[in-house]
C-alpha positions as CSV (number, residue, x, y, z in Angstrom):
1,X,-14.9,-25.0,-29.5
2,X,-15.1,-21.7,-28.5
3,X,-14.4,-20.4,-32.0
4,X,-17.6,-22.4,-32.9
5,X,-19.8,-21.1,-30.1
6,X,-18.8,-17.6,-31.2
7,X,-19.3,-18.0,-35.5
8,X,-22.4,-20.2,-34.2
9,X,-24.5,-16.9,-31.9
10,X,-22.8,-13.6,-33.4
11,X,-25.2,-11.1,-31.6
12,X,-24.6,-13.2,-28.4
13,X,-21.1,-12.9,-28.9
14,X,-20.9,-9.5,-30.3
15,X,-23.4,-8.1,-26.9
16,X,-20.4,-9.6,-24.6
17,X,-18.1,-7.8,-26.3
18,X,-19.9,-4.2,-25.9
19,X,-20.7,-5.5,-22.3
20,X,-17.0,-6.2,-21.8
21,X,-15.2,-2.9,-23.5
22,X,-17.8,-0.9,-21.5
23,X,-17.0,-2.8,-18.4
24,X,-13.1,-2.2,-19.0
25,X,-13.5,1.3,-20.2
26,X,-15.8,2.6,-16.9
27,X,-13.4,0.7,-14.2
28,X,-10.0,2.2,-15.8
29,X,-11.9,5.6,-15.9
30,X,-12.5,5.5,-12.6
31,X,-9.3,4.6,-11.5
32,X,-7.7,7.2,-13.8
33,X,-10.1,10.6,-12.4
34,X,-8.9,9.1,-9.1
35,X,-5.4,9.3,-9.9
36,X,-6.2,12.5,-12.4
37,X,-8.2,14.3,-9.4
38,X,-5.7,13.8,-6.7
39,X,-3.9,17.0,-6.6
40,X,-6.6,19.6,-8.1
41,X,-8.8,20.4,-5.2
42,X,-11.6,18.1,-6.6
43,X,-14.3,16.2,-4.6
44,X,-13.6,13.1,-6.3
45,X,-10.9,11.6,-3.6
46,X,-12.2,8.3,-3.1
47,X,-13.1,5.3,-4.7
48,X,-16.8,5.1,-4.2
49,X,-17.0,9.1,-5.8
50,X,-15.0,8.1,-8.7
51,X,-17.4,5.2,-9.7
52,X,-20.0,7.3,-9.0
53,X,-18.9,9.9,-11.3
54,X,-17.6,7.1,-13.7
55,X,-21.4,5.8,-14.0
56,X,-22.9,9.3,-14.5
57,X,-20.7,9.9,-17.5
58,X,-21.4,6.9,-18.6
59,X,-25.2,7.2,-18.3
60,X,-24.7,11.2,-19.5
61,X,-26.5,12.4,-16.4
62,X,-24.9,15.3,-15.9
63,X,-27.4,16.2,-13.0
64,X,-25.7,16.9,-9.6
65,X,-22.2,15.6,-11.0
66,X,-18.5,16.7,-9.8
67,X,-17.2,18.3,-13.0
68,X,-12.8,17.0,-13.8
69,X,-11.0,19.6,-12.8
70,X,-7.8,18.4,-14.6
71,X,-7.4,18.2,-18.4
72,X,-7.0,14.6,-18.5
73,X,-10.1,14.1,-16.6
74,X,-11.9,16.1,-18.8
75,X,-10.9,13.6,-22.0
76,X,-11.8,11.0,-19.2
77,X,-14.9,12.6,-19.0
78,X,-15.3,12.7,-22.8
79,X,-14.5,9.1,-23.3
80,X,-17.0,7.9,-21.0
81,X,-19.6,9.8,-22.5
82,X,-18.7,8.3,-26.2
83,X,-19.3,4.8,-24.4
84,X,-22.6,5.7,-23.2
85,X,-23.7,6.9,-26.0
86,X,-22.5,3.5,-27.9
87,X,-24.2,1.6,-25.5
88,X,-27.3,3.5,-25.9
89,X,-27.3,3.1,-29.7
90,X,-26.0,-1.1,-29.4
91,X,-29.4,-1.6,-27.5
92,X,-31.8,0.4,-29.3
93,X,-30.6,-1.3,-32.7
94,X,-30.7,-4.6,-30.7
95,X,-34.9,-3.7,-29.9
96,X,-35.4,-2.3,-33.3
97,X,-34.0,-5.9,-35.2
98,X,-35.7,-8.0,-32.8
99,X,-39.1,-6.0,-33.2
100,X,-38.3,-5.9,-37.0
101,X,-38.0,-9.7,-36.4
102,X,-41.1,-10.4,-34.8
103,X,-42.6,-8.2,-37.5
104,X,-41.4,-10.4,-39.9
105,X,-42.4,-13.2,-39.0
106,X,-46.2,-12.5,-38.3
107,X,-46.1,-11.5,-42.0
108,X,-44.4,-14.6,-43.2
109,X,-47.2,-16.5,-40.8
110,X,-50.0,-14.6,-42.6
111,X,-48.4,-15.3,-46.1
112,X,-48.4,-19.0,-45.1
113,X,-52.0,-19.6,-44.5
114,X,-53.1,-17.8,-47.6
């Protein structure tokens, strides 16, 4: 059944996958410039400032944000910026098809009643 549903609505099922991996990849970062951070003299020492600074790197905002003082936070930091930038491209393709879509079809419309 679920095999079906997914062969059945592949964008559907391919958006819920990008939803999920970016999900999974911006809650591990976080916990990891936590742990990463911990010893380095770094303002990001609690939870709620390394989701914060998780969702700026994922959004590329790099306005106002606590820079990784540690090496591994710096890949951290690189990761999360690779994911934003995949989002960014998934959803802009996903507007251009379904504008391309709607394109298409006004055409085939006007074909029609010719």
């Amino acid at each position: 059944v679920l095999y079906a549903n997914i062969v059945r609505d592949k964008v559907e099922s391919l958006t819920l996958c990008v939803l999920l991996f970016t999900f999974s990849v911006y809650s591990l970062s976080a916990c990891l410039i936590l742990e990463f951070e911990r010893g380095q003299d770094s303002t990001i020492n609690t939870a709620e400032a390394a989701l914060w600074w998780a969702f700026l790197n994922v959004m590329n905002a790099k306005t106002s944000i606590d820079t990784a003082k540690s090496t591994e936070g710096a890949v951290t930091a690189l990761v999360l910026n690779k994911v934003g930038l995949l989002i960014f491209a998934y959803f802009n393709a996903m507007i251009i098809a379904w504008l391309l879509q709607k394109r298409n079809a006004k055409t085939s419309v006007g074909e029609e009643r010719e």
